[in-house]
C-alpha positions as CSV (number, residue, x, y, z in Angstrom):
1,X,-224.9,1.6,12.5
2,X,-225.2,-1.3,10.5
3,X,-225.0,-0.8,6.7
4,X,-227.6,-2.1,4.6
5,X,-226.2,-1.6,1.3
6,X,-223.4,-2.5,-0.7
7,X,-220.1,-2.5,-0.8
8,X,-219.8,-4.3,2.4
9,X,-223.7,-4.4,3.7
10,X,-225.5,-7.0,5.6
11,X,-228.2,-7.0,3.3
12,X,-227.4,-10.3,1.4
13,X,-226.9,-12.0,4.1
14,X,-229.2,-15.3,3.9
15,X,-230.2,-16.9,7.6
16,X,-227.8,-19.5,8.1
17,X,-225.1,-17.0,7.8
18,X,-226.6,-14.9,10.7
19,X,-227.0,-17.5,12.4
20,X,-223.2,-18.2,12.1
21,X,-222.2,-14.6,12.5
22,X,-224.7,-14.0,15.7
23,X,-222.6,-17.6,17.4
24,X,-219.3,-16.1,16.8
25,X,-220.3,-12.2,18.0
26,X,-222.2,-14.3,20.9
27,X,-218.7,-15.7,21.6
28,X,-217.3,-12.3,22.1
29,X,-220.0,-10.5,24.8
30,X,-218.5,-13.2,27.1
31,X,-215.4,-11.6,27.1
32,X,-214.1,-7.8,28.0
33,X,-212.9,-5.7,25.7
34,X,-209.1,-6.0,26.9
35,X,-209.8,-10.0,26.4
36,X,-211.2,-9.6,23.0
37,X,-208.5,-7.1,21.5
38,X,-205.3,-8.5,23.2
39,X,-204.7,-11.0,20.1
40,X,-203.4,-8.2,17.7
41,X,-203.4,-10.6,14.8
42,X,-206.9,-11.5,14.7
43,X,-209.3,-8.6,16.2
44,X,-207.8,-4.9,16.0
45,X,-207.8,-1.5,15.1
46,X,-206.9,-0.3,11.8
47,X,-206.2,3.1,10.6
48,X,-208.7,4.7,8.1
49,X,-205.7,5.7,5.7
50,X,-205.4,1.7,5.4
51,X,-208.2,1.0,4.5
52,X,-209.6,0.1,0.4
53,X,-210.7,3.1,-1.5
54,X,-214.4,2.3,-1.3
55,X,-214.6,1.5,2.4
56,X,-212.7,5.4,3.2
57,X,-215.0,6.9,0.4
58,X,-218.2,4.8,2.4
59,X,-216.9,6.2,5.7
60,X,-216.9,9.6,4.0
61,X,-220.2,9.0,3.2
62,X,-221.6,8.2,6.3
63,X,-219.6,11.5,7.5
64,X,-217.5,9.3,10.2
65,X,-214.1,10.5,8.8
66,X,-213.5,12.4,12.6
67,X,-212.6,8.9,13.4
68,X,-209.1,7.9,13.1
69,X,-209.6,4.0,13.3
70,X,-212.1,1.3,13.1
71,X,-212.0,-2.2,14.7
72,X,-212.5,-5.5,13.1
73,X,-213.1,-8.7,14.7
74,X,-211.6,-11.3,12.7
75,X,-214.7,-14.3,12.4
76,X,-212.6,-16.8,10.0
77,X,-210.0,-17.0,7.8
78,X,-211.3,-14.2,6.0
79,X,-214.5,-13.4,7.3
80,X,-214.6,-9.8,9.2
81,X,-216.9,-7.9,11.2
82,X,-215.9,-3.9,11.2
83,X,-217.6,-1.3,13.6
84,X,-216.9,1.5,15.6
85,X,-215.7,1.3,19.4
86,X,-216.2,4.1,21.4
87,X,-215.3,2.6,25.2
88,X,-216.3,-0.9,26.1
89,X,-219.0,-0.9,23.2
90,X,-218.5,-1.4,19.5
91,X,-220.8,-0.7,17.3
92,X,-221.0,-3.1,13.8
93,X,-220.9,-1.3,10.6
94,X,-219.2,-3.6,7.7
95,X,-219.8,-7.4,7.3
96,X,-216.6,-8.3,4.7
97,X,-216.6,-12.2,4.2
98,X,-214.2,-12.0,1.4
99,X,-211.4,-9.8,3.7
100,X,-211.7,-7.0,0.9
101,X,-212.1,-3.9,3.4
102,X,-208.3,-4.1,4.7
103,X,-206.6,-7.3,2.7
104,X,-203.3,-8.7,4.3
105,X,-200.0,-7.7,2.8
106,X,-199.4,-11.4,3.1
107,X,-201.6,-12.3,0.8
């Protein structure tokens, strides 16, 4: 599911950065899903109605609006992965290093 284009695609994403990405997500297959989600505040679902205007209109797109939510796993400050979890897997979509898809009210 990965998206190869822009708005929020992997495909400018230069090796060192995959590197980086791949040690943190490597970080996460040691856990279960229960582990992984049960800090709210950094990796959680968020509703599709809360998401930026180009990330709905994407999802649109990629005709995945029967979902009600996607996931993000929180990577840094304001680095994000986004994907789709159906069960114990979840499957990446979005890389968003700026924290553009769903930005904080806090900030």
């Amino acid at each position: 599911m990965l998206e190869l284009c822009d708005p929020f695609g992997w495909h400018e994403i230069n090796e060192e950065t995959l590197r980086y990405i791949h040690g943190k997500l490597s970080h996460y297959e040691t856990m279960t899903v229960n582990e992984i989600f049960a800090n709210k505040k950094y990796n959680h679902s968020v509703p599709i109605k809360d998401l930026c205007k180009p990330a709905q209109e994407r999802l649109w797109a990629l005709n995945l609006e029967d979902f009600e939510q996607i996931h993000r796993l929180r990577l840094s400050g304001t680095e994000r992965v986004w994907g789709i979890r159906e069960l114990n897997v979840l499957s990446l979509l979005w890389w968003d290093p700026e924290h553009q898809i769903c930005p904080s009210a806090e900030r």
